[in-house]
C-alpha positions as semicolon CSV with decimal commas, in nm:
position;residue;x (nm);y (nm);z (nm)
1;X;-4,064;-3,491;-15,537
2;X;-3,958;-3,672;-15,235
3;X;-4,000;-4,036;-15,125
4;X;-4,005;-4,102;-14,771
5;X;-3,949;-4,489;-14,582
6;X;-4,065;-4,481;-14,198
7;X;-3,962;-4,811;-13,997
8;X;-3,858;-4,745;-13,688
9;X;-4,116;-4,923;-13,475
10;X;-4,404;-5,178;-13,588
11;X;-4,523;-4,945;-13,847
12;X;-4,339;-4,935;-14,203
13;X;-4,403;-4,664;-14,425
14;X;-4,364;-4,533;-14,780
15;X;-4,492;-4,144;-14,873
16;X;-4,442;-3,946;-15,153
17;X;-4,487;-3,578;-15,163
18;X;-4,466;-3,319;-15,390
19;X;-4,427;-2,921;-15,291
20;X;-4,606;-3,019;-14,911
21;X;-4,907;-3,212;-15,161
22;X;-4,910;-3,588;-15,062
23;X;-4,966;-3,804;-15,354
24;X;-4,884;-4,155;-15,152
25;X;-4,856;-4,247;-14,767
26;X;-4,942;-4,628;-14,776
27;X;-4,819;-4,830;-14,466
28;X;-4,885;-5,168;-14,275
29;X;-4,863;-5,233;-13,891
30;X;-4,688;-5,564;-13,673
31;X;-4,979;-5,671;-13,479
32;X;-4,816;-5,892;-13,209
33;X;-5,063;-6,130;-12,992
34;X;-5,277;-5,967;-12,720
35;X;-5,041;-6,005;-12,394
36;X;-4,730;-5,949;-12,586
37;X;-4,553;-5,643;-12,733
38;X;-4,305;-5,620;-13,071
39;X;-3,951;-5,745;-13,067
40;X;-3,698;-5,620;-13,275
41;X;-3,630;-5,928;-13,531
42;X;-3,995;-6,046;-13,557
43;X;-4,049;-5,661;-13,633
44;X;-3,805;-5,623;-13,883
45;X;-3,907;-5,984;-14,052
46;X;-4,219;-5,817;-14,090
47;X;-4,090;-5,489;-14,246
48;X;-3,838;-5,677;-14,511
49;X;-4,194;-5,891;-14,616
50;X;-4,355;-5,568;-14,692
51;X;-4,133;-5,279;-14,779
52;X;-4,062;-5,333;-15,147
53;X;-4,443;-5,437;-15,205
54;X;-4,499;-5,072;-15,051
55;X;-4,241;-4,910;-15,256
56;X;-4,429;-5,002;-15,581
57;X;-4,777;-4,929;-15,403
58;X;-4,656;-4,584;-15,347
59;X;-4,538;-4,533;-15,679
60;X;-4,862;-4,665;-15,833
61;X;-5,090;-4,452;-15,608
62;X;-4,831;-4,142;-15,716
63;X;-4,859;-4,217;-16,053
64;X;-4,473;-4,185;-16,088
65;X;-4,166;-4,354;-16,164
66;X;-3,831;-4,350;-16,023
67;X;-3,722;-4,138;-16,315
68;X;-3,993;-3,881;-16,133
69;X;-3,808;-3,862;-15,785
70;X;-3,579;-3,618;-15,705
71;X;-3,483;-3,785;-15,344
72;X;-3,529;-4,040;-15,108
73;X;-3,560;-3,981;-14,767
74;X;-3,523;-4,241;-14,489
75;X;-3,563;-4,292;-14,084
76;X;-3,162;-4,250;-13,984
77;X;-3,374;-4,266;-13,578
78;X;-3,425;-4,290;-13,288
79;X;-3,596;-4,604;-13,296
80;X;-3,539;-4,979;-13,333
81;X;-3,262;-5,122;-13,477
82;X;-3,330;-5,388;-13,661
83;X;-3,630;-5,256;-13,844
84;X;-3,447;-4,877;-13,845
85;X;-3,196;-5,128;-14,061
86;X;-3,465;-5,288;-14,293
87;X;-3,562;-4,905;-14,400
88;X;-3,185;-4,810;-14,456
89;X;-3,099;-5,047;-14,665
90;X;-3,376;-5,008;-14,898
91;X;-3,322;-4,603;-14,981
92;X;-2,984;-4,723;-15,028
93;X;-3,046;-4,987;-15,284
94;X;-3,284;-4,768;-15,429
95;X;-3,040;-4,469;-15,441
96;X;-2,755;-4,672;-15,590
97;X;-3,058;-4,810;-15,848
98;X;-3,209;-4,486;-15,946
99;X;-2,920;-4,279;-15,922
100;X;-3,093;-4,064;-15,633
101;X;-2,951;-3,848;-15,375
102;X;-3,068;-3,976;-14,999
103;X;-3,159;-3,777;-14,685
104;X;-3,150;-3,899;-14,334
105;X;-3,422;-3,793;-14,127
106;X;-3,447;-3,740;-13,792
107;X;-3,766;-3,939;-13,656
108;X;-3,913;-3,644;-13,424
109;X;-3,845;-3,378;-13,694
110;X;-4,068;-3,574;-13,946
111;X;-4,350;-3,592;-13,704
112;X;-4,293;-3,226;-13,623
113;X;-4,227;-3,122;-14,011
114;X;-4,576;-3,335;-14,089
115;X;-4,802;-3,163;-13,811
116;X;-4,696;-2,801;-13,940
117;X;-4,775;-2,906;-14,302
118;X;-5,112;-3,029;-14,215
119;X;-5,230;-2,818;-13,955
120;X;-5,085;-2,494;-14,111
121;X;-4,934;-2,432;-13,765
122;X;-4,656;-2,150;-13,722
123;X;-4,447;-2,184;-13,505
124;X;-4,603;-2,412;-13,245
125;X;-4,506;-2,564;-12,883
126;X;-4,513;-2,919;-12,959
127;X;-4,625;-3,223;-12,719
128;X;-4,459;-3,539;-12,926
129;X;-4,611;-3,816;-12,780
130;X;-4,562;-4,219;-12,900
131;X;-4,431;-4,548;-12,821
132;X;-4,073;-4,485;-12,749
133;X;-4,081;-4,067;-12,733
134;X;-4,247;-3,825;-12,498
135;X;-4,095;-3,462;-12,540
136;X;-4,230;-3,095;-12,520
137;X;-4,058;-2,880;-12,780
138;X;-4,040;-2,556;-12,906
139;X;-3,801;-2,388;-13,222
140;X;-3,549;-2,159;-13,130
141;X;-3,279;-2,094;-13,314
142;X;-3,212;-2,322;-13,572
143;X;-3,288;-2,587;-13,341
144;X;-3,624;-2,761;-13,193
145;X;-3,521;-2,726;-12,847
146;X;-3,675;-3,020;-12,603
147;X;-3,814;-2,832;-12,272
148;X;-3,930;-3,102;-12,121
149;X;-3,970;-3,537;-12,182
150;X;-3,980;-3,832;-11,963
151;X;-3,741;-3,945;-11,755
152;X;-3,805;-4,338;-11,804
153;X;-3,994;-4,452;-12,033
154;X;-4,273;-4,300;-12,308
155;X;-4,632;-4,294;-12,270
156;X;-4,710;-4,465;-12,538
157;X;-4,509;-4,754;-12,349
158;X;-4,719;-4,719;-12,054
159;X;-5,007;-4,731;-12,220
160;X;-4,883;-5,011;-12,453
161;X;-4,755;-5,219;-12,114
162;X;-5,037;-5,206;-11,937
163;X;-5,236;-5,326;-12,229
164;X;-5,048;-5,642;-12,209
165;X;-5,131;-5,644;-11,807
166;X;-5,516;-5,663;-11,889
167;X;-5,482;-5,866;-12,223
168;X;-5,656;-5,551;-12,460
169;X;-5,601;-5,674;-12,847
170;X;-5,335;-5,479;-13,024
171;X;-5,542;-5,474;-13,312
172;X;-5,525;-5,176;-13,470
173;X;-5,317;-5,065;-13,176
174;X;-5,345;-5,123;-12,765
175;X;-5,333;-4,696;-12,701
176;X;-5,647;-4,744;-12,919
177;X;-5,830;-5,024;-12,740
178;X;-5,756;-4,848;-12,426
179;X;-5,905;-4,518;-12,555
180;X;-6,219;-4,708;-12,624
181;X;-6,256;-4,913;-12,318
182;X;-6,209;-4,596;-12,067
183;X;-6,491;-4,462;-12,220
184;X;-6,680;-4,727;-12,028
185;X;-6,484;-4,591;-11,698
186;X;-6,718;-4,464;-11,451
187;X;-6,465;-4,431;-11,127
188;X;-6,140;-4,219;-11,131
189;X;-5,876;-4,433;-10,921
190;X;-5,604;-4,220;-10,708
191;X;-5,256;-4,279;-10,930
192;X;-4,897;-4,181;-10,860
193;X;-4,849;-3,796;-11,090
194;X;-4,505;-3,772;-11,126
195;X;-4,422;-3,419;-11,230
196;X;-4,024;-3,316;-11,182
197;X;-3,973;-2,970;-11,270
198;X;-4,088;-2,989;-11,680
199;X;-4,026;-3,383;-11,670
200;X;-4,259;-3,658;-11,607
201;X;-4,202;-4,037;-11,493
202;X;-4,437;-4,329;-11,593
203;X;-4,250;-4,600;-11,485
204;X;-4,329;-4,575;-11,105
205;X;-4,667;-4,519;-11,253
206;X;-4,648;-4,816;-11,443
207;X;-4,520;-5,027;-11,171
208;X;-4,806;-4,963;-10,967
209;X;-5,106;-4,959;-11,200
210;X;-4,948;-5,346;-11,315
211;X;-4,962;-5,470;-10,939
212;X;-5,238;-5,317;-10,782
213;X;-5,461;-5,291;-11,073
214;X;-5,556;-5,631;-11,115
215;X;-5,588;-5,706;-10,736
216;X;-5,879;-5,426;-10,706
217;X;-6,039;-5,571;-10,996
218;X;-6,008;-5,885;-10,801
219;X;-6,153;-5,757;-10,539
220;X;-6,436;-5,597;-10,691
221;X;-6,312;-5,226;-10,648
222;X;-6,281;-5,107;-10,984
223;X;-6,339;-5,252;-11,294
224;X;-6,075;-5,285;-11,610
225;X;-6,249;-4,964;-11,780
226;X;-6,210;-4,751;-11,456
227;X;-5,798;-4,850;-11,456
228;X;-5,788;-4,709;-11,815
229;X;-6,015;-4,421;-11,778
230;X;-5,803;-4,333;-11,454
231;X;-5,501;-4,379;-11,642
232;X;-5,537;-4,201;-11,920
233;X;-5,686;-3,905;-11,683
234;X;-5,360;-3,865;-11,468
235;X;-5,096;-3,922;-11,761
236;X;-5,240;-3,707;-12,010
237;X;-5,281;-3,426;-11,678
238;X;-4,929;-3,491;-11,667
239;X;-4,874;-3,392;-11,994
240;X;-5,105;-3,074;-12,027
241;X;-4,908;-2,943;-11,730
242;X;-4,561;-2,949;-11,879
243;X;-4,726;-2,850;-12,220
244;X;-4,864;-2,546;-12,057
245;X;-4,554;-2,458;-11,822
246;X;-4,361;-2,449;-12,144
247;X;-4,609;-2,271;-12,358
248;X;-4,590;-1,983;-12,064
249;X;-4,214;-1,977;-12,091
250;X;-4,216;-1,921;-12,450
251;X;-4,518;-1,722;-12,504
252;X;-4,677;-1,934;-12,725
253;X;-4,989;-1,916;-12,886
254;X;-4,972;-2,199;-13,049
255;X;-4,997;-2,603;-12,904
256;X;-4,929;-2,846;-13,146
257;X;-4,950;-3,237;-13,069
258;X;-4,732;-3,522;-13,300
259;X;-4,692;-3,896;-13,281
260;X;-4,899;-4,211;-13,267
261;X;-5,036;-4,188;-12,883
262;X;-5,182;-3,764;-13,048
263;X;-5,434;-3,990;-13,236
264;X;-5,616;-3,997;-12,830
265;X;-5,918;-3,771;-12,863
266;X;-5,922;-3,725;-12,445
267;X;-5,608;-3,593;-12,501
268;X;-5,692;-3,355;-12,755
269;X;-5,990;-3,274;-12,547
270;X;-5,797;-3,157;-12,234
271;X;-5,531;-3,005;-12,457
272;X;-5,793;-2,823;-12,652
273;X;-5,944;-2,688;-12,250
274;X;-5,592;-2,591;-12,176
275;X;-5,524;-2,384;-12,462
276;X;-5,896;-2,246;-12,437
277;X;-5,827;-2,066;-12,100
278;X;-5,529;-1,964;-12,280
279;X;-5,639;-1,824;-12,549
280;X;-5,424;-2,019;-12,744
281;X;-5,498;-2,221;-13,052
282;X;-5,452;-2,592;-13,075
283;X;-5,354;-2,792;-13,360
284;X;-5,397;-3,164;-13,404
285;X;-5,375;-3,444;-13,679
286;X;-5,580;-3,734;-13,756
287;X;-5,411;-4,148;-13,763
288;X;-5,332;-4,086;-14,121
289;X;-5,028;-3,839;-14,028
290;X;-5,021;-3,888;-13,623
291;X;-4,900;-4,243;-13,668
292;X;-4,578;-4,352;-13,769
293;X;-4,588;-4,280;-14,141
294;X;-4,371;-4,214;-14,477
295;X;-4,515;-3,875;-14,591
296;X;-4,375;-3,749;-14,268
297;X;-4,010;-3,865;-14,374
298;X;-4,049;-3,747;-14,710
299;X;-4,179;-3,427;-14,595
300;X;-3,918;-3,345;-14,398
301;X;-3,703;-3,471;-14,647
302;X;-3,776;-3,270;-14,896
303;X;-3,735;-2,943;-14,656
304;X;-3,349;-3,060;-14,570
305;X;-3,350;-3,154;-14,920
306;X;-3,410;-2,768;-15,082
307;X;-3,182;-2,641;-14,803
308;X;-2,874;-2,853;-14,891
309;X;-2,881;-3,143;-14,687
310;X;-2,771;-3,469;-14,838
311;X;-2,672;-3,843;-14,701
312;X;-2,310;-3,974;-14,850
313;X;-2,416;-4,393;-14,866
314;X;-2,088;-4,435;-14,662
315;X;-2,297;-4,216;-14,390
316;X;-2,628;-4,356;-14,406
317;X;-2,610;-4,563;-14,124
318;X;-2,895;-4,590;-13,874
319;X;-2,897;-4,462;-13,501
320;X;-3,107;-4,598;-13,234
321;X;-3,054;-4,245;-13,044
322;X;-3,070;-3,946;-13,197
323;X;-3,181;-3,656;-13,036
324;X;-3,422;-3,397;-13,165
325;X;-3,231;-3,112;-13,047
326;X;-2,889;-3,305;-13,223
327;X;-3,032;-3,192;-13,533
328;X;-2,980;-2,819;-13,704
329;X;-3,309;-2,715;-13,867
330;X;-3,148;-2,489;-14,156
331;X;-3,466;-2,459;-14,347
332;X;-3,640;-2,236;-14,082
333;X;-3,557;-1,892;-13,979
């Protein structure tokens, strides 16, 4: 039995699982005011007001006690500092508490580790796309090589930034909002596609969507739907393309997509096309397990737990990078 504590963005999370069954994923969400995004201390006030409140929720839903868990697993990164911090230090004082052992868990390898466990998928290609991460990865070789990722910043960023531009609620999230209001979108507006090689770039992207956007609107060109619905159109093209390329190179039959921004049902959609006309098969999780979440820390906790991993407390510091590939994956083959 594993416990898992996700804060690395403006989502904190407690899961508990047991054998891959989860008996607990309870979580709460920052919600910043429309026109502004999440900064790192207001984030991390918000965390240390929930966490331990969680903790006990978990436990409750679970039906356990501490006496019942065998680890603790928490977010060691990527992510954001401050609130990466606020998660740390409570598997620690828990550990010292309960006289548990703790794991560190690499951020991307949960949401990997999670999608596999839920979708039943092999050995997938995976498109992990969120707030602060955009890579396309595959496992070879004790390791879950990245093939391709952005060069600037992540999609869920754009997405999140441009929100702000056009004032969209971040209630439940501004990806969501925007999802919803480009289904309103009725004209598909020419945007930079920045492909290099297997990398994409949404910053130029960004840059131009935020200054020429609301001047069209302005001018009666396009409305606020048709800038979403065009956006979403040429980033998630984007990432299909480098999905796909990478797919080819490993001979995959299997496309797998992670992290918050996977929730996007167009982007399943044109995944879904994609690995139609390959004949491949695609998997896909719902917001319970998609967005940030502490089943997904416990479950891969609880894998680097049965293969031997453990965190000393002098080494459970946090790490605001931390690659996926920097991480040796000695439960798989």
């Amino acid at each position: 039995v594993c416990l898992g504590i996700e804060g690395s963005a403006n989502k904190v999370g407690v899961g508990i699982l047991r054998d891959g069954a989860v008996l607990a994923n309870v979580r709460e969400t920052f919600v910043p005011p429309p026109g502004s995004g999440f900064l790192p201390r207001d984030t991390a006030a918000h965390h240390r007001s929930k966490i331990v409140g969680l903790v006990a929720r978990a436990l409750a839903a679970a039906q356990l006690g501490p006496a019942d868990i065998d680890c603790i697993a928490f977010t060691k990164g990527p992510g954001m500092g401050a609130p990466l911090q606020c998660g740390a230090i409570v598997a620690r004082t828990l550990s010292l508490a309960w006289g548990k052992p703790m794991v560190g868990v690499n951020h991307c390898v949960g949401h990997i580790e999670m999608g596999r466990l839920i979708t039943g998928a092999d050995n997938p290609t995976v498109l992990y796309v969120s707030g602060g991460n955009t890579q396309v990865i595959a496992y070879s070789m004790q390791r879950y090589r990245i093939f391709g990722e952005t060069i600037d910043i992540a999609v869920g960023n754009c997405l999140d930034r441009f929100a702000r531009v056009i004032k969209i609620s971040n209630d439940p999230s501004p990806g969501y909002n925007i999802e919803q209001l480009a289904k309103q979108g009725t004209r598909l507006v020419t945007l930079p596609y920045v492909v290099k090689g297997m990398d994409v770039s949404f910053s130029g992207l960004l840059s131009h969507i935020e200054k020429a956007g609301p001047q069209m609107v302005a001018r009666g060109e396009c409305t606020e739907a048709d800038l979403c619905y065009s956006l979403q159109e040429t980033i998630f093209a984007m990432l299909v393309e480098i999905t796909e390329r990478a797919m080819a190179h490993c001979g995959s039959g299997e496309a797998l997509i992670v992290g918050g921004v996977g929730c996007n049902l167009r982007l399943q959609e044109m995944m879904g096309q994609m690995c139609a006309q390959r004949g491949a098969r695609l998997y896909a999780t719902d917001e319970r397990f998609c967005i940030d979440n502490g089943a997904m820390i416990a479950q891969a906790g609880a894998l680097m737990f049965a293969a031997g991993h453990r965190t000393a407390l002098e080494e459970s510091t946090v790490t605001q990078r931390f690659r996926t590939d920097d991480v040796l994956v000695t439960w798989r083959t």
